[in-house]
C-alpha positions as CSV (number, residue, x, y, z in Angstrom):
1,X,-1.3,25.8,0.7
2,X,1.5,25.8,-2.2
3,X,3.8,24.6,1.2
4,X,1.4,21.6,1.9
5,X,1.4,20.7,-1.6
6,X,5.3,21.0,-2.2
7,X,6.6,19.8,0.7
8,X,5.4,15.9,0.4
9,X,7.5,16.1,-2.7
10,X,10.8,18.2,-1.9
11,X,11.3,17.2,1.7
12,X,12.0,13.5,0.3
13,X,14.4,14.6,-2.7
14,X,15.8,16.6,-0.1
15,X,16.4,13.6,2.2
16,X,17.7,11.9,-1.1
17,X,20.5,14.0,-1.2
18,X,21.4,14.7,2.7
19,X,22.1,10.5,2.4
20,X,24.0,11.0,-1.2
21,X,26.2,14.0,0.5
22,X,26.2,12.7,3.7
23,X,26.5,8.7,3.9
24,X,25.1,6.9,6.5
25,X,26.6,8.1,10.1
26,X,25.1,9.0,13.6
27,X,24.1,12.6,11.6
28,X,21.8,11.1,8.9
29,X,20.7,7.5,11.2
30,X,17.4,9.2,11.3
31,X,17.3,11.7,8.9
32,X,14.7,8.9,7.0
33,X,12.3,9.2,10.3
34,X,12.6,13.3,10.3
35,X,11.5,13.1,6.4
36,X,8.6,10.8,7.2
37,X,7.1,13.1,10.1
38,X,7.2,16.4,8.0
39,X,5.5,14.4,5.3
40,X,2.7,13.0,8.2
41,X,2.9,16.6,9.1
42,X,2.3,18.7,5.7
43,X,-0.6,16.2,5.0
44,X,-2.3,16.9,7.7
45,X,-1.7,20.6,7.2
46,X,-3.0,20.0,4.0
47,X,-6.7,17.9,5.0
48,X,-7.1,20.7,7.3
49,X,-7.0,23.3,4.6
50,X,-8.9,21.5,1.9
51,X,-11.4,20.3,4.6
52,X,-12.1,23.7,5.2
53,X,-11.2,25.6,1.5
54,X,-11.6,23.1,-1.2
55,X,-9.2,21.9,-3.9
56,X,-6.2,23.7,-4.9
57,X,-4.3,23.8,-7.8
58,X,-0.4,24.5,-7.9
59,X,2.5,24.2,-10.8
60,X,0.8,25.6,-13.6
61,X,-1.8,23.1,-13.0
62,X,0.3,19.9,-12.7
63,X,-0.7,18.8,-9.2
64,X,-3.7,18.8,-7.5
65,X,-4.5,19.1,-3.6
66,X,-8.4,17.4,-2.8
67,X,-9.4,15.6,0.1
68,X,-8.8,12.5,-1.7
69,X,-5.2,13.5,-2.4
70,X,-4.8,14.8,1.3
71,X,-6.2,11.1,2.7
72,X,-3.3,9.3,0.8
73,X,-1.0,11.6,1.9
74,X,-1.7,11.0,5.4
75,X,-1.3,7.1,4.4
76,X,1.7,7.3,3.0
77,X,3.3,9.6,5.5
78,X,2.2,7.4,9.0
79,X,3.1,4.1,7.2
80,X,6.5,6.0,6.2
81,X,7.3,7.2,9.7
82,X,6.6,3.6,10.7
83,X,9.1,2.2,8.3
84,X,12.0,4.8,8.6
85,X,11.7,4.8,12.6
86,X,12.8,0.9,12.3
87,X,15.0,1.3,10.0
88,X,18.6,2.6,11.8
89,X,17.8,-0.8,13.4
90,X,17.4,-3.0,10.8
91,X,20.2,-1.8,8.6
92,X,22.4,-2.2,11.8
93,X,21.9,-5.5,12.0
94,X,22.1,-6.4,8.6
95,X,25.6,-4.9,8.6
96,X,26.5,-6.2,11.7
97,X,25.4,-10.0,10.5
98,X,27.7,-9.1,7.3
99,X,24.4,-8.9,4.6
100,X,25.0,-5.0,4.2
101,X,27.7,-2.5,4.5
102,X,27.5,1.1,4.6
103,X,27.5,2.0,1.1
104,X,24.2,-0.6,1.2
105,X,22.7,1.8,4.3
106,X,23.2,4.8,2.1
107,X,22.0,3.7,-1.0
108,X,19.0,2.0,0.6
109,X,18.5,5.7,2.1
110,X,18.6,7.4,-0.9
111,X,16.2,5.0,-2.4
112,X,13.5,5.1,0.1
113,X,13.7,8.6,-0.1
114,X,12.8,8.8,-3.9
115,X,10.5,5.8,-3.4
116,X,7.7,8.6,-0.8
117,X,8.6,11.9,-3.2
118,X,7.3,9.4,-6.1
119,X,4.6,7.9,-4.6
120,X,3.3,12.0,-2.8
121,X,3.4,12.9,-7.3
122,X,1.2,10.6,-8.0
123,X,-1.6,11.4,-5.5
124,X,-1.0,14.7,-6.1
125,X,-0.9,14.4,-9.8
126,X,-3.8,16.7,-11.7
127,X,-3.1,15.2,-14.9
128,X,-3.3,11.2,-15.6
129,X,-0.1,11.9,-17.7
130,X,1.6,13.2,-14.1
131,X,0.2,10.2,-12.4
132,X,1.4,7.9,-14.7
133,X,4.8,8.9,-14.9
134,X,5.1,8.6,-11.1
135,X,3.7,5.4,-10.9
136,X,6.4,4.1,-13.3
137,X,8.8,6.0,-11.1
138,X,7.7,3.8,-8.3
139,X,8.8,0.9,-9.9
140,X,12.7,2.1,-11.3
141,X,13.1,2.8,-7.8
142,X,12.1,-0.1,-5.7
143,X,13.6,-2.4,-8.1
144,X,17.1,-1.6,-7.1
145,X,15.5,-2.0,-3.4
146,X,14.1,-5.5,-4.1
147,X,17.5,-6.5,-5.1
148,X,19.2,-5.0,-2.5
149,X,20.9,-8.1,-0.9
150,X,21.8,-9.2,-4.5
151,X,21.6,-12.6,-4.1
152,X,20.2,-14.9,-6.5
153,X,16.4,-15.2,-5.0
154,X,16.4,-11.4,-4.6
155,X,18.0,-10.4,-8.2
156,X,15.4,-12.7,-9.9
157,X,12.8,-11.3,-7.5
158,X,13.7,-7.8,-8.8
159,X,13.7,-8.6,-12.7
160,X,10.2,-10.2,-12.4
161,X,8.8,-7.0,-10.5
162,X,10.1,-5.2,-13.5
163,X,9.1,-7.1,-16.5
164,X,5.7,-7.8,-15.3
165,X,5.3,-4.5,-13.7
166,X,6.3,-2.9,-17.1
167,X,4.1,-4.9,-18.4
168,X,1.2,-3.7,-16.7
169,X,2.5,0.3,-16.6
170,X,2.4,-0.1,-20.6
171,X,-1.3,-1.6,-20.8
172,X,-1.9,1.6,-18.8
173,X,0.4,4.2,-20.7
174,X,-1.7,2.6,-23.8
175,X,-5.3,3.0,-21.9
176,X,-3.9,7.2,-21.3
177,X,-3.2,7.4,-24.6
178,X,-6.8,6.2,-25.9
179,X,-8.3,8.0,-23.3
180,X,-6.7,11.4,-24.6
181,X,-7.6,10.5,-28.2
182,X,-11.5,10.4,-26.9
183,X,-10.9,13.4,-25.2
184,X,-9.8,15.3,-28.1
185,X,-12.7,14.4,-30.1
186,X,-15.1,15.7,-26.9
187,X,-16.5,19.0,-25.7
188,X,-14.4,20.6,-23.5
189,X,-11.1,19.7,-24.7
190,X,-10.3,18.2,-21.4
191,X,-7.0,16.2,-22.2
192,X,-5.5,14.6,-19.2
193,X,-6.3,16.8,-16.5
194,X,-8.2,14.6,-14.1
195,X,-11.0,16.6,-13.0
196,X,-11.5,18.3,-16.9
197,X,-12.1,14.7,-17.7
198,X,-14.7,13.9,-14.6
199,X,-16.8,17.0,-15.5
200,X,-16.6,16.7,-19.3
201,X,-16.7,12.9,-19.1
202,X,-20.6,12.1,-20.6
203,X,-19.0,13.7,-24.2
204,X,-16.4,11.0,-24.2
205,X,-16.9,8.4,-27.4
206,X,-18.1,5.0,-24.9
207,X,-16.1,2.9,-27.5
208,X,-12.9,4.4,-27.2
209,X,-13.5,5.4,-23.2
210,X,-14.3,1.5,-22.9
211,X,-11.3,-0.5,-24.0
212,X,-9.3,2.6,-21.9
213,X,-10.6,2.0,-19.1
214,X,-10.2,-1.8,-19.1
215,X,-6.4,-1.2,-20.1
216,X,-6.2,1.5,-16.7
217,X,-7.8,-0.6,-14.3
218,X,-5.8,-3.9,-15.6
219,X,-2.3,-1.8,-15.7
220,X,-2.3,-0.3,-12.5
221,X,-4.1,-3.3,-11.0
222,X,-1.0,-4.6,-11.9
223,X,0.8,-2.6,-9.5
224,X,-2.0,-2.9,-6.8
225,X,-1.4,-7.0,-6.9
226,X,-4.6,-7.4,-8.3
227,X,-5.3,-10.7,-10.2
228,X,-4.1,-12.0,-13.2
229,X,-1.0,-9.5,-13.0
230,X,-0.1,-9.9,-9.3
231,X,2.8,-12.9,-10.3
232,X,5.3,-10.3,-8.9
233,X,4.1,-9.4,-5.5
234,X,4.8,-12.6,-3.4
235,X,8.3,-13.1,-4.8
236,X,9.6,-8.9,-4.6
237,X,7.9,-8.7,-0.8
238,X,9.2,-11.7,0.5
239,X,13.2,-10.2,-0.7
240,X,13.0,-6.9,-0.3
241,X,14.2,-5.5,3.2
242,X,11.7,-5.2,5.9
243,X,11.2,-1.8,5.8
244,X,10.7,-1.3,1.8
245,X,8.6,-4.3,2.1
246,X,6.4,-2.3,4.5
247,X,6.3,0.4,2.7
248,X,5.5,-1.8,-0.8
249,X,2.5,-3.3,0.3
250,X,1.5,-0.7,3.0
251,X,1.5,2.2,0.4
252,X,2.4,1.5,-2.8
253,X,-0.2,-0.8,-3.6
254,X,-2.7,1.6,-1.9
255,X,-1.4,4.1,-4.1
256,X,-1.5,2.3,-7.9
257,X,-5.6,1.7,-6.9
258,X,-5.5,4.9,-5.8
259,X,-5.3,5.3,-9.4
260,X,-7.9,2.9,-10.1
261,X,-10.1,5.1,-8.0
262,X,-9.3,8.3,-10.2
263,X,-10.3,6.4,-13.5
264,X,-13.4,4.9,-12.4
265,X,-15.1,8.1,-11.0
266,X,-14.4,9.4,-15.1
267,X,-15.6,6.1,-16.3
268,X,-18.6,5.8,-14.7
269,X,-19.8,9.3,-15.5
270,X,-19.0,8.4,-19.4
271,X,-19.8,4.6,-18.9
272,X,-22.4,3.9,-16.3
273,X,-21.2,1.6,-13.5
274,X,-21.9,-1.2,-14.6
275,X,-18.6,-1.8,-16.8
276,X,-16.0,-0.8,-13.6
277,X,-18.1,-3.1,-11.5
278,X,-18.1,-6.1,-13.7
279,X,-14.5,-5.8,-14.4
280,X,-13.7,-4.6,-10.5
281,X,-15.5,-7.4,-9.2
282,X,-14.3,-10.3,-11.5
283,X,-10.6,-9.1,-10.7
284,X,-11.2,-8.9,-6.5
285,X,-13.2,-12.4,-6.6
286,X,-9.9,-13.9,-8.7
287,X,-7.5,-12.4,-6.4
288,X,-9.3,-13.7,-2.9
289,X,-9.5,-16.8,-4.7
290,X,-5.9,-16.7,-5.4
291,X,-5.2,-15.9,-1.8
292,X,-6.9,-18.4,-0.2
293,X,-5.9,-21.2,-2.4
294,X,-2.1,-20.3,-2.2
295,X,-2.1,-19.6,1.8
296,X,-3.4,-22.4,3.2
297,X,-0.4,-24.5,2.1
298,X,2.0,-21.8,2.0
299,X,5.8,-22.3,4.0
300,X,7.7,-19.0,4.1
301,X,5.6,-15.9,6.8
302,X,6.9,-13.0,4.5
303,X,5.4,-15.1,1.5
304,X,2.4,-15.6,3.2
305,X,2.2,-11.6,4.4
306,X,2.5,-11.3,0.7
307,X,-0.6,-13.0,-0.1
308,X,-2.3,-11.3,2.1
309,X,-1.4,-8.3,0.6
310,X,-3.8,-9.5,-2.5
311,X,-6.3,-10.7,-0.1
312,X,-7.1,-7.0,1.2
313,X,-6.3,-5.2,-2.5
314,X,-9.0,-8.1,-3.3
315,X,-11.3,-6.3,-0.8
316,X,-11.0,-3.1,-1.7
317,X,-11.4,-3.9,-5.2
318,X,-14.8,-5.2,-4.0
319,X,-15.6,-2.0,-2.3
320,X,-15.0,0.0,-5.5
321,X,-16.8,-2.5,-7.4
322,X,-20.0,-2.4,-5.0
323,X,-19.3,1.7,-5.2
324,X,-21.6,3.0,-2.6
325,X,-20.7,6.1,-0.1
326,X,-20.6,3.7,2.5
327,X,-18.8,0.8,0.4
328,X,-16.2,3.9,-1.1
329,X,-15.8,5.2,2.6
330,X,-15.1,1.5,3.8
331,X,-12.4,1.2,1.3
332,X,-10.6,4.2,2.2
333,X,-10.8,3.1,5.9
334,X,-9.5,-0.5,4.8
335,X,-6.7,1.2,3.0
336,X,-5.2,3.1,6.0
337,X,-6.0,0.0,8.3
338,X,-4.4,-2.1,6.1
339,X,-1.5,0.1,5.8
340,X,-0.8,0.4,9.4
341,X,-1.4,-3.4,10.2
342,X,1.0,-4.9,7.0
343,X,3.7,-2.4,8.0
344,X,3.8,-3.5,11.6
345,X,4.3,-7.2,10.5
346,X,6.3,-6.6,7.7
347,X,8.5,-5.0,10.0
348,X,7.9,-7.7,12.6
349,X,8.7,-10.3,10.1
350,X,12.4,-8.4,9.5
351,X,13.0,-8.6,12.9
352,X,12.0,-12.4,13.2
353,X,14.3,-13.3,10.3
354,X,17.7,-11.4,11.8
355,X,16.7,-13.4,15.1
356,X,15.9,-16.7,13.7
357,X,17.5,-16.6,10.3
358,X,15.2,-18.5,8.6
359,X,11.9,-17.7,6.5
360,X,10.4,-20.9,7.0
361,X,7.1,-21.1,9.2
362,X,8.3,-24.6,10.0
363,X,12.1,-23.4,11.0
364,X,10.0,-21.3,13.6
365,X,9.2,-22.8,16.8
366,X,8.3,-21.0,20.3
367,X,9.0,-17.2,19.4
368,X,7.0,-16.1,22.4
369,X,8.8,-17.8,25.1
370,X,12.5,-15.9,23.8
371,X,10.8,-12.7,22.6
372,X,7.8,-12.2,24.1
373,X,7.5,-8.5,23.2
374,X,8.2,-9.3,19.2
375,X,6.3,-12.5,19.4
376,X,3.1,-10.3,21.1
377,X,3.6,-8.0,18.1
378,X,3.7,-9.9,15.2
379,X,0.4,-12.1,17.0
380,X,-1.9,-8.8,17.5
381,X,-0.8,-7.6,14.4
382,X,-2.2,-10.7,12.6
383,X,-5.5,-10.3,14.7
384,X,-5.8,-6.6,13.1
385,X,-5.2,-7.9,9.7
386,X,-8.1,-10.8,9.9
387,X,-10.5,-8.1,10.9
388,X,-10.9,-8.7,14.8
389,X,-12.2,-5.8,16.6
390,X,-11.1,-3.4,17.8
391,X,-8.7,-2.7,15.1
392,X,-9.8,-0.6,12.2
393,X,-10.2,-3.2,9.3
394,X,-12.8,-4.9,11.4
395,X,-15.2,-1.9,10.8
396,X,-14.0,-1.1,7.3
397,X,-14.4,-5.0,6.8
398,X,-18.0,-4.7,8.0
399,X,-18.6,-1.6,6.1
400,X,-17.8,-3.7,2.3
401,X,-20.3,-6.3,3.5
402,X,-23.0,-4.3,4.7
403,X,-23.0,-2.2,1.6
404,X,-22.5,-5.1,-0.6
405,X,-25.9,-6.7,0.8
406,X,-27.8,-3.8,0.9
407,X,-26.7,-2.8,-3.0
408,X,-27.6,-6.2,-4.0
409,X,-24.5,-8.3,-4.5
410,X,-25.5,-10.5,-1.8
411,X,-24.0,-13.6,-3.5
412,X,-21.0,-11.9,-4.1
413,X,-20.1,-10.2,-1.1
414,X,-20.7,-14.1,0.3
415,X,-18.2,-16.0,-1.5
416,X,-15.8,-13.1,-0.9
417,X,-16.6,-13.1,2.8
418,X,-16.2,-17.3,2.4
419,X,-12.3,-16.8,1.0
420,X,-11.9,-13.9,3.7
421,X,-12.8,-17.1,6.6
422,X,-10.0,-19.2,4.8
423,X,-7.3,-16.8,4.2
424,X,-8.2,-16.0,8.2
425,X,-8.3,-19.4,8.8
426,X,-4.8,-20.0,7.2
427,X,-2.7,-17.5,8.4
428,X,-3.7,-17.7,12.5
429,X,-2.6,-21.3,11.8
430,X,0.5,-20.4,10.5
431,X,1.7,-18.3,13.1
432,X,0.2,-19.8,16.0
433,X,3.2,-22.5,14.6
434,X,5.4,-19.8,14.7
435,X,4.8,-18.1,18.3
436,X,3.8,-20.8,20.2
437,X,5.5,-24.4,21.7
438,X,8.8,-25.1,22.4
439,X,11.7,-23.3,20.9
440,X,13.7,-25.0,18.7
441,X,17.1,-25.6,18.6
442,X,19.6,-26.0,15.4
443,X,18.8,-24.3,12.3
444,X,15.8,-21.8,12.5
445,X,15.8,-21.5,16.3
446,X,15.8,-18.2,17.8
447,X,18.9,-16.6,19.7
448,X,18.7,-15.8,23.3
449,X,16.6,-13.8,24.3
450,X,17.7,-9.9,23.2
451,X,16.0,-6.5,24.1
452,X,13.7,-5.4,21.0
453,X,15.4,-2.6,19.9
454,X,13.7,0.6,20.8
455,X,13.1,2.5,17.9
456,X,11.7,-1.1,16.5
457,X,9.3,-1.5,19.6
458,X,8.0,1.9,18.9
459,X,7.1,1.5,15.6
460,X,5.4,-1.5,16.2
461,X,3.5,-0.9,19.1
462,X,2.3,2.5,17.6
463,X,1.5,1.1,14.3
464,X,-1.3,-1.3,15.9
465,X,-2.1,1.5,18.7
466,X,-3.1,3.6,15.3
467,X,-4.7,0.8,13.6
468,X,-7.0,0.2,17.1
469,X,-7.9,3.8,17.7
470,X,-9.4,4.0,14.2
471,X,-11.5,1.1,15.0
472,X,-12.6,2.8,17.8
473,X,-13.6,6.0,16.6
474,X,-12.2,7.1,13.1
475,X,-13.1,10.7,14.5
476,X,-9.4,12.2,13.7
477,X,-9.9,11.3,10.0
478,X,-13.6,11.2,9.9
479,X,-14.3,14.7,8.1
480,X,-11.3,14.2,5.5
481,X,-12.6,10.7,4.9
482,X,-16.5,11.8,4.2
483,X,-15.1,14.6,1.7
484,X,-12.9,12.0,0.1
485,X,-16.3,9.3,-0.7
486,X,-17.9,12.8,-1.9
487,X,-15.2,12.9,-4.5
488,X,-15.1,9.3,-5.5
489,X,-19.0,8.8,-5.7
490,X,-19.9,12.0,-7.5
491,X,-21.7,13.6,-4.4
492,X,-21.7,17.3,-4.5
């Protein structure tokens, strides 16, 4: 188990370094994809083992391996492999076209790298100390990725992911730090570690636990996109390079409310749960709002990916917020499908701006009539992320509502459901514009017609593949997923 646990960790640093020793050349083109899989792999090595053994413990207690842990590891490692399979690709192009050079390719690789073994600490962080330390990791490193291209939009993009992002990060260093004061004046001396705190939780002084808990869930919201914070998300996913953008809102936003998650199962052991669903549900409502109101009008498709981005945090936030094994287990299933679908059109969306080099929905006319393949991506992959069956956030979409009526928030779950019509509304508009009609010609128009590159067509095809076989039947993660809503709700 101690290799399931490390190896999410040290098999990125490791990657880190082959591209620091190594550069970019034909050795290391897909040493990013190789890191990816053994990450996929080791988590899956490690939700078999804790499916059948339990939790383990590793590092003189400093990370933890549950089911929940295991689940984001398996996130983080399939929307990974996604990523770094199109990424020789991309980077080839971007070279090629002059926006990159090789020292770029490397340092982008090094980055990426550090960017997974951060995000594997923090889901497999025992302590809330650990966690958020890794979570502020996250953000040194895909800063310097935001403003990779250095230009003007994309430098600016990068400061404001830092100063608001710090922003949040220290609302939530202060919530740790109160939360460890009320733990040291409880039985049990639990401190930081996360599951200490769970069990010893009803001691906590409700005070003190309160006005942490509202400074957790607003600082790492922060990171997850969630209203008021989320100023940064539309402006640092629409920069950043397709890939890191993919892996931004596919993972890391998954993983700072992964965060949330942790928190609330201590809060409402110490606090009841009414004060996460109050706060939980006021923050999703705001954020579908937002979404809705800035996507119907909205001109630039990685922008408007970016909204989305908010729309489906929005969701899950709603999930928590409703907090029933069926609502918890919907939101873990939403996470993963929500993973798999924004990667494949993040990734999409790279490849539409190196072929039409523009970011304008209006500069895009007729994609599908010069590449059909891309075009037939990027168009499914919108149909998975608006919840149409099969694909996987249909059923996880289903699975908010139905528990939302049945635990009473009818009228909530119904203006949510009402923004989730516009938002779907809004962006099959949008790229209808984009795939369909006539191509255009001048600025904005697509080249001729070119061969998808391979590695590209893969990673897209098997990104909504994964997202439509979990809509189908979540049987492969089915087990892993009911052990993880026992941890989150408290069921033993």
């Amino acid at each position: 188990m101690t290799v399931f646990m490390l190896a999410p960790m040290v098999v990125p640093v490791l990657g880190a370094l082959g591209f620091a020793v190594l550069g970019r050349r034909a050795a290391t083109a897909w040493l990013g994809a190789v890191s990816a899989g053994l990450v996929l792999a080791a988590a899956v090595g490690a939700a078999v083992v804790v499916v059948d053994d339990g939790a383990h413990t590793g590092m003189a207690g400093l990370v933890r391996m549950d089911a929940l842990s295991a689940f984001m590891l398996v996130v983080i490692g399939a929307v990974a492999l996604l990523a770094t399979l199109a990424t020789p690709a991309y980077l080839r192009a971007e070279i090629e076209a002059g926006r990159a050079t090789e020292r770029t390719a490397q340092r982008h690789g090094v980055l990426v790298q550090l960017f997974l073994a951060a995000m594997a600490l923090a889901v497999l962080a025992a302590n809330l100390g650990v966690l958020w330390v890794a979570i502020e990791a996250t953000t040194i490193v895909t800063a310097f990725l935001v403003g990779q291209r250095r230009t003007r939009e994309s430098v600016e993009a990068a400061w404001k992911y830092v100063v608001i992002c710090s922003a949040g990060i220290a609302l939530a260093l202060l919530g740790t730090i109160l939360l460890n004061f009320a733990a040291s004046h409880a039985p049990g001396g639990a401190g930081l570690d996360l599951s200490a705190l769970t069990t010893h939780a009803a001691g906590l002084d409700p005070g003190v636990t309160r006005i942490a808990v509202a400074l957790l869930i607003i600082g790492f919201g922060t990171k997850a996109g969630l209203a008021p914070l989320h100023a940064w998300l539309p402006d640092a996913h629409s920069q950043a390079p397709a890939p890191v953008s993919a892996l931004m809102s596919g993972v890391l936003l998954s993983v700072a409310f992964y965060a949330i998650l942790r928190v609330k199962v201590i809060a409402d052991v110490a606090l009841g749960t009414g004060f996460t669903r109050t706060l939980l549900a006021v923050m999703a409502l705001a954020s579908l709002l937002l979404a809705a109101s800035l996507l119907l009008a909205q001109r630039d498709y990685k922008r408007m990916l970016a909204y989305s981005s908010i729309e489906h945090l929005g969701l899950v936030a709603l999930g928590a917020a409703i907090g029933t094994p069926l609502a918890i287990a919907a939101v873990l299933l939403h996470i993963v499908g929500h993973g798999l679908a924004k990667a494949v059109l993040f990734l999409g969306a790279g490849r539409v701006l190196q072929v039409t080099r523009t970011s304008r929905i209006g500069g895009v006319r007729g994609l599908a009539a010069r590449h059909p393949v891309l075009a037939g991506c990027v168009g499914t992959g919108v149909l998975a992320l608006i919840g149409l069956p099969p694909f996987s956030l249909f059923a996880s979409e289903l699975g908010i509502a139905r528990a939302g009526f049945t635990a009473g928030l009818g009228w909530l779950t119904a203006a949510a459901l009402a923004l989730v019509l516009v938002i779907a509304a809004a962006l099959v508009v949008h790229t209808s514009r984009m795939l369909l009609g006539t191509p255009s010609d001048g600025p904005g128009a697509a080249t001729a017609p070119a061969r998808l590159p391979r590695s590209v067509a893969v990673a897209l095809v098997g990104g909504l593949l994964a997202c439509a076989a979990l809509g189908v039947t979540a049987e492969p993660l089915s087990t892993l997923l009911h052990a993880a809503t026992d941890i989150l709700t408290g069921t033993p």
